[in-house]
C-alpha positions as CSV (number, residue, x, y, z in Angstrom):
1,X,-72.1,10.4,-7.4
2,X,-74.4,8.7,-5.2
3,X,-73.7,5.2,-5.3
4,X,-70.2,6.1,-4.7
5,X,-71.0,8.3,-1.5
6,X,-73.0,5.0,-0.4
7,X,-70.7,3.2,-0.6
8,X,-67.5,5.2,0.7
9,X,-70.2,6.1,3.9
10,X,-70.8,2.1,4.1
11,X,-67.1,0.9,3.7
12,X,-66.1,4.1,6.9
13,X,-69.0,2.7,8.6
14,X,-67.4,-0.9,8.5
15,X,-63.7,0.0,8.9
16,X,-64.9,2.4,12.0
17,X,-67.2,-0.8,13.6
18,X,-64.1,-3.2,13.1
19,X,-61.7,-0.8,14.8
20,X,-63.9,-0.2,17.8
21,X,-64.2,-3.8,17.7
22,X,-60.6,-4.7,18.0
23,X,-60.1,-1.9,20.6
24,X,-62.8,-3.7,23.0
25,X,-60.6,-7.2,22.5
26,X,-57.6,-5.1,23.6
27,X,-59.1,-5.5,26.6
28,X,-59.1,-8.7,27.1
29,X,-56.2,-10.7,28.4
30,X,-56.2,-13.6,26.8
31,X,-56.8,-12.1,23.2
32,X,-54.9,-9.1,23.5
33,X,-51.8,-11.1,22.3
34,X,-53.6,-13.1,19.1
35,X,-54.4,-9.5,18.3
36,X,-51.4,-7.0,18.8
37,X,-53.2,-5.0,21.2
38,X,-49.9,-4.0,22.6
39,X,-49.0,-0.8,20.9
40,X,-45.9,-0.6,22.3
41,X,-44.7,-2.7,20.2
42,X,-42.9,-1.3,17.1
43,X,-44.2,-3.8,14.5
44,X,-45.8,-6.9,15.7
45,X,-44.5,-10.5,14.5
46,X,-46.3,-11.8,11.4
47,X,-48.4,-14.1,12.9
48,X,-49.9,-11.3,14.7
49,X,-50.4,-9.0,11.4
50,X,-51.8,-11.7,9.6
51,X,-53.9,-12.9,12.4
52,X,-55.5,-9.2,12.7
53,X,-55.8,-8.7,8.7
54,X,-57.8,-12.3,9.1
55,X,-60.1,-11.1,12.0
56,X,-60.3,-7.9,9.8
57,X,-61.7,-9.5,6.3
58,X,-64.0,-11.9,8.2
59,X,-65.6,-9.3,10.1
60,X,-66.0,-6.9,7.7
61,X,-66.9,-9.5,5.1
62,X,-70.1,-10.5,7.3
63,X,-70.9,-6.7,7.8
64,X,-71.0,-5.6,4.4
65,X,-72.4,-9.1,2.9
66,X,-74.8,-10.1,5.7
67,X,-75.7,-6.2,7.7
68,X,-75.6,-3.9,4.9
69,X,-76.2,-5.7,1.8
70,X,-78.4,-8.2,3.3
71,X,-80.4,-7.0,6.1
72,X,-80.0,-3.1,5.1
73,X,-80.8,-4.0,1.4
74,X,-77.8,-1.9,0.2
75,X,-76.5,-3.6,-3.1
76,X,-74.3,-2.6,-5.7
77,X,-76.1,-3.3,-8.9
78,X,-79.2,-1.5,-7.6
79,X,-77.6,1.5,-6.1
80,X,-75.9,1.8,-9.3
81,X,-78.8,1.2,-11.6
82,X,-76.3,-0.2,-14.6
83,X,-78.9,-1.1,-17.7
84,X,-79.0,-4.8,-17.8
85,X,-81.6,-7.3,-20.2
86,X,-82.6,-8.6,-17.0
87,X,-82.4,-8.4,-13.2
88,X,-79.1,-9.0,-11.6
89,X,-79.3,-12.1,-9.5
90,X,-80.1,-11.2,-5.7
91,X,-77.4,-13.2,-3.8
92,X,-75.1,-12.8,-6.5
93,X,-75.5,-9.1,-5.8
94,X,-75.1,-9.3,-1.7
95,X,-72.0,-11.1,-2.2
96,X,-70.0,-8.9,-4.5
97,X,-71.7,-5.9,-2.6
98,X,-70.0,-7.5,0.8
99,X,-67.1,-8.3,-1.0
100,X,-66.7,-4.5,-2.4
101,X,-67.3,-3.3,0.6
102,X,-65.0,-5.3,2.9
103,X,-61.9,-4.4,0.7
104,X,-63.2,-1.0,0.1
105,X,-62.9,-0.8,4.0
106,X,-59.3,-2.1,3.9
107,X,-58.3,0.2,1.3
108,X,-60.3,2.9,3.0
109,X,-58.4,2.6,6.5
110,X,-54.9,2.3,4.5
111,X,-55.5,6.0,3.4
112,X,-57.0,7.3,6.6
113,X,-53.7,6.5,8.2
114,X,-52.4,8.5,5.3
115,X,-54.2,11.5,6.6
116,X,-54.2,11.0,10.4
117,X,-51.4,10.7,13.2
118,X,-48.1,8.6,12.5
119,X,-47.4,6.2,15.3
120,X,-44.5,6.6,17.9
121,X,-42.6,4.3,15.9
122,X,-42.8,6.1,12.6
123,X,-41.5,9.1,14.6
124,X,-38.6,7.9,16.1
125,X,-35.4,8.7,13.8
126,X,-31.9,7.6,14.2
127,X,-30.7,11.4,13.1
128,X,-29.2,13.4,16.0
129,X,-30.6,16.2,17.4
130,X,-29.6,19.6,15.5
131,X,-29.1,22.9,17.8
132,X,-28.5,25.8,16.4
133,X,-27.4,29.3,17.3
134,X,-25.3,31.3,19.3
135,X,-23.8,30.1,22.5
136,X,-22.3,33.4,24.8
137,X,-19.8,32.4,28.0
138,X,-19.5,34.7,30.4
139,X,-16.8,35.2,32.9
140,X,-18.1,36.0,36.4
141,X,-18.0,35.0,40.1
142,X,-19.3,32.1,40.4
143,X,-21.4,30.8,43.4
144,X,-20.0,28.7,45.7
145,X,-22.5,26.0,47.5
146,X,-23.7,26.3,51.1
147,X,-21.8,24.2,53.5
């Protein structure tokens, strides 16, 4: 159970990182476009999506191989203690640690959107609006406007 907190709380920690990251690029003008910032937009072209899912792996590929396994010393085979004849190799072990937790981050911010708000555009529908109940007309004077 631990080594899978670890590395759930490591994969929201990248995912969270990357996202304030991409929402301080929104600001600028000149890379604002390369990465959709404009959430007005309903569904951005595919260069955009794959341009962001691009910025997305590479960033969160150096942050869980170089920060957390690498500098943090968080790696897979020793968090998980599996019984081997001999001792894992050490940058074999950073790698697929950063490489666990950078899709784990993906897949991890896929079902956060599960959970959280939908976007304007997944609440617009093309149904009409529905009113129901009872509608009363009553017969009176009726007021005339000021001249």
């Amino acid at each position: 159970m631990g080594a899978i907190a670890v590395i759930l709380i490591a994969s929201f920690a990248i995912d969270r990182i990357v996202g304030g990251l991409f929402f301080l690029l929104s600001y600028s003008h000149d890379l604002r476009p390369l990465i959709g910032g404009d959430s007005l937009e309903a569904e951005p072209d595919p260069l955009t999506a794959r341009t962001r899912r691009l910025i997305y792996a590479l960033t969160g590929g150096y942050l869980g191989t170089v920060v957390i396994a690498g500098i943090m010393g968080v790696r897979l085979f020793e968090v998980v203690q599996i019984a081997m004849p001999e001792k894992p190799n050490a940058l074999l072990d950073t790698l697929l640690t950063g490489l666990i937790l950078a899709a784990g981050a993906d897949r991890l911010a896929g079902a956060l959107k599960l959970f959280g708000e939908s976007s304007a555009a997944d609440k617009k529908s093309d149904r009409p609006i529905e009113i129901t109940g009872k509608l009363v007309l009553e017969q009176g004077k009726v007021p005339q406007p000021p001249l």
